[in-house]
C-alpha positions as CSV (number, residue, x, y, z in Angstrom):
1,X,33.1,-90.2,-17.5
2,X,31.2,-93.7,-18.3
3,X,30.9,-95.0,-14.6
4,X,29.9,-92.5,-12.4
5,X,31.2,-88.9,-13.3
6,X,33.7,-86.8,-12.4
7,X,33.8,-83.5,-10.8
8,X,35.2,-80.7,-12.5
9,X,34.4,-82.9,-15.8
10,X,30.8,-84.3,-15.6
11,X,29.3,-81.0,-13.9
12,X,30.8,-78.3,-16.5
13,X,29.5,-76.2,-19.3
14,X,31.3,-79.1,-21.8
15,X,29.2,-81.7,-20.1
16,X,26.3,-80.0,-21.4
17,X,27.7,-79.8,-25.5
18,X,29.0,-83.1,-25.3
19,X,25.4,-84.8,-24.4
20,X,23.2,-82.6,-26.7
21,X,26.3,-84.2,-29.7
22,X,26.0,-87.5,-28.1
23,X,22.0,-87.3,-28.1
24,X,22.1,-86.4,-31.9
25,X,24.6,-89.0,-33.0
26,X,22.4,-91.7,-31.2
27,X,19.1,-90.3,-33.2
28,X,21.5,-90.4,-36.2
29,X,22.4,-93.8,-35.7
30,X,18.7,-94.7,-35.3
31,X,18.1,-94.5,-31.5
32,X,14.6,-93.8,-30.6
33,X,14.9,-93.1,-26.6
34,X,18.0,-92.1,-24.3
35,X,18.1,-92.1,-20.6
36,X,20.9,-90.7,-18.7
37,X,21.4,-92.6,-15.7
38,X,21.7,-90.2,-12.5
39,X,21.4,-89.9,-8.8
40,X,19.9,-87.2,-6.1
41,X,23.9,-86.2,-5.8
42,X,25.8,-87.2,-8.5
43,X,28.6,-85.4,-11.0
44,X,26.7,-86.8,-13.8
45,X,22.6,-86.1,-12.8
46,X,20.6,-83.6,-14.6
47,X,20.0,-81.8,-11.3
48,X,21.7,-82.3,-8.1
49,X,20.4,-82.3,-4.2
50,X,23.0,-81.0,-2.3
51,X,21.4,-82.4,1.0
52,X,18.5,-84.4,-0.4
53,X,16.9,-85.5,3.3
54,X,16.7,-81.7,3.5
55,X,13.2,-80.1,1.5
56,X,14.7,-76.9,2.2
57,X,17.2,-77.4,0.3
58,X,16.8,-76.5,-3.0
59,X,18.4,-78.8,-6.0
60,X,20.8,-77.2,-8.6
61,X,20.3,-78.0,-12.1
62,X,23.3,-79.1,-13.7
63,X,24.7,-79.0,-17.4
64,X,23.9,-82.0,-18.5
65,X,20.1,-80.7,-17.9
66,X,20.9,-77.7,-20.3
67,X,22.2,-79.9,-23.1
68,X,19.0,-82.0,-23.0
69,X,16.9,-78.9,-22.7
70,X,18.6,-78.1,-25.6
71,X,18.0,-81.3,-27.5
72,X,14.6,-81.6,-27.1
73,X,13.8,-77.3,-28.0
74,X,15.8,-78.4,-31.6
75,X,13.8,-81.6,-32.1
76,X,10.2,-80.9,-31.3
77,X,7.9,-80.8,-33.3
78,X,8.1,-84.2,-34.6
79,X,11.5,-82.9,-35.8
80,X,14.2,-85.2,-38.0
81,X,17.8,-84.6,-39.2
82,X,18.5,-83.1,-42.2
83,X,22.3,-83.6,-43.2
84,X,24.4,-80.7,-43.4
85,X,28.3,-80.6,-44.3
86,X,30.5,-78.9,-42.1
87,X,34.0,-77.6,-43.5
88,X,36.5,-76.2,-40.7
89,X,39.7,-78.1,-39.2
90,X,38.3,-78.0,-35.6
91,X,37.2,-82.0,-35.5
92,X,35.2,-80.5,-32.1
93,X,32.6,-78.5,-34.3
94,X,29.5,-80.6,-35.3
95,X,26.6,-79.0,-37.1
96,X,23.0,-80.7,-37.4
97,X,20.8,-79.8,-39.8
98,X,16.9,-80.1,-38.0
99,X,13.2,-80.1,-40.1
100,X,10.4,-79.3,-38.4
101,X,7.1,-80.7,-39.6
102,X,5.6,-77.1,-37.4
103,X,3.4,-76.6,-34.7
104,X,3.7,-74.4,-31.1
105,X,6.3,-71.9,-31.7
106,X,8.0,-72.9,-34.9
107,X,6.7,-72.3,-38.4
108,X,5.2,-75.4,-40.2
109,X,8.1,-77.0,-41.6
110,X,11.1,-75.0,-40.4
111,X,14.6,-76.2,-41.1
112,X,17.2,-74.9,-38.2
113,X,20.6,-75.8,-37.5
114,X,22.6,-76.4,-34.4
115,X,26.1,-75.8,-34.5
116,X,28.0,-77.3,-31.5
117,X,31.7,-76.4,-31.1
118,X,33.2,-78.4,-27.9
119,X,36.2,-76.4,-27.0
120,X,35.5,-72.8,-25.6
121,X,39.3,-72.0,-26.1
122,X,39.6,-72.8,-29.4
123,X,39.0,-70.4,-32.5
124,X,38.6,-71.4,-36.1
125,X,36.3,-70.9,-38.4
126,X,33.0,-73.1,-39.0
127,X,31.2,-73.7,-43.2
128,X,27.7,-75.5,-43.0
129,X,27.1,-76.0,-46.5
130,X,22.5,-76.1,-46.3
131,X,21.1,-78.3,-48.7
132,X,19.6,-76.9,-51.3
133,X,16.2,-77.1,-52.4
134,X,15.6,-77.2,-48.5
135,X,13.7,-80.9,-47.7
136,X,9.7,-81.1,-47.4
137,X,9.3,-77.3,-48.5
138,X,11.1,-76.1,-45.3
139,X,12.3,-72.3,-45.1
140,X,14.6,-70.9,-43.0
């Protein structure tokens, strides 16, 4: 949902793929920064306060907090897309192909792909083609 989230939509596990594909579109398409707009109690916030004028209380992370968690493990490091091709006839499996320039817990310029597949009741099967040499001297 756009406006202002919907439950049973905006608070599921498909929340969560669908932002960490949306986030790497918009860095495909150039995008520098993202914010995602949310409230103390809202479908669509990265965490949620149940009752947020009570401290006792504890807030819930949501799924749209997984997806960017998710986003920004693949892309540190001063990371930048790599394109992969992806063969399979499921339109809702993207594959991104990350480069790491290295540093903290990744290698000095490690490649990695993330392979996103939006429907949990579908089955098929997935092809990322790697380019080959890899970019920059990156190993997998």
């Amino acid at each position: 949902s756009g406006a202002c989230g919907q439950d049973g939509v905006s608070n599921v596990m498909v929340a969560a793929l669908w932002s960490l594909d949306w986030m790497f579109n918009s860095v495909a398409a150039g995008v520098k920064r993202v914010n995602f707009h949310g409230g103390p109690n809202g479908y669509y916030a990265p965490v949620m306060y149940n009752n947020p004028s009570n401290p006792n209380d504890p807030p819930s992370v949501q799924p749209l907090y997984y997806g960017m968690i998710g986003f920004s493990e693949a892309v540190a490091n001063h990371s930048h897309l790599i394109h992969v091709n992806v063969s399979t006839t499921n339109r809702l499996i993207k594959a991104w192909g990350i480069s790491a320039a290295g540093s903290g817990h990744f290698h000095p310029s490690t490649f990695r792909v993330m392979v996103i597949h939006k429907d949990p009741t579908a089955t098929g099967v997935a092809r990322v083609v790697i380019p080959s040499p890899l970019p920059n001297g990156a190993r997998q």
